[in-house]
C-alpha positions, 0 to 999 in steps of 0.5 A: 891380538892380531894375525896376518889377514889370511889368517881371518878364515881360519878364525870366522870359521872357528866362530861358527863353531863357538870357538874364539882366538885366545891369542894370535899375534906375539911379535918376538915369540920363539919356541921352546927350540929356540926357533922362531914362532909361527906367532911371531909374524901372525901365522899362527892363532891359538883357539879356545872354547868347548870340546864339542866345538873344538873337534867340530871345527877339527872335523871340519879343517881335516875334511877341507885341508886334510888327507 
């Protein structure tokens, strides 16, 4: 269930809220459209664990990345 290395912020910081990675890396992966997924090459991570961490960690991505 790997990713690509930049990718392991990301994941450290979803920890600190409580969240861990549910699924990352899926070589092969494509989308619904027929694209390639971000999952494909370890560009993408899915997250799970409780609502309350989640929008934490949202709150936190939207302040540091977002507008």
């Amino acid at each position: 269930m790997g990713a690509r290395a930049s990718m392991a912020p990301f994941a450290g910081a979803a920890s600190r809220f409580g969240l861990r990675v549910a699924s990352g890396l899926r070589p092969g992966a494509i989308t619904s459209s027929g694209n390639k997924s971000y999952h494909s090459t370890g560009e993408a991570l899915d997250l799970a664990g409780n609502p309350s961490g989640m929008l934490g960690f949202f709150r936190q991505m939207k302040a540091k990345y977002g507008p």
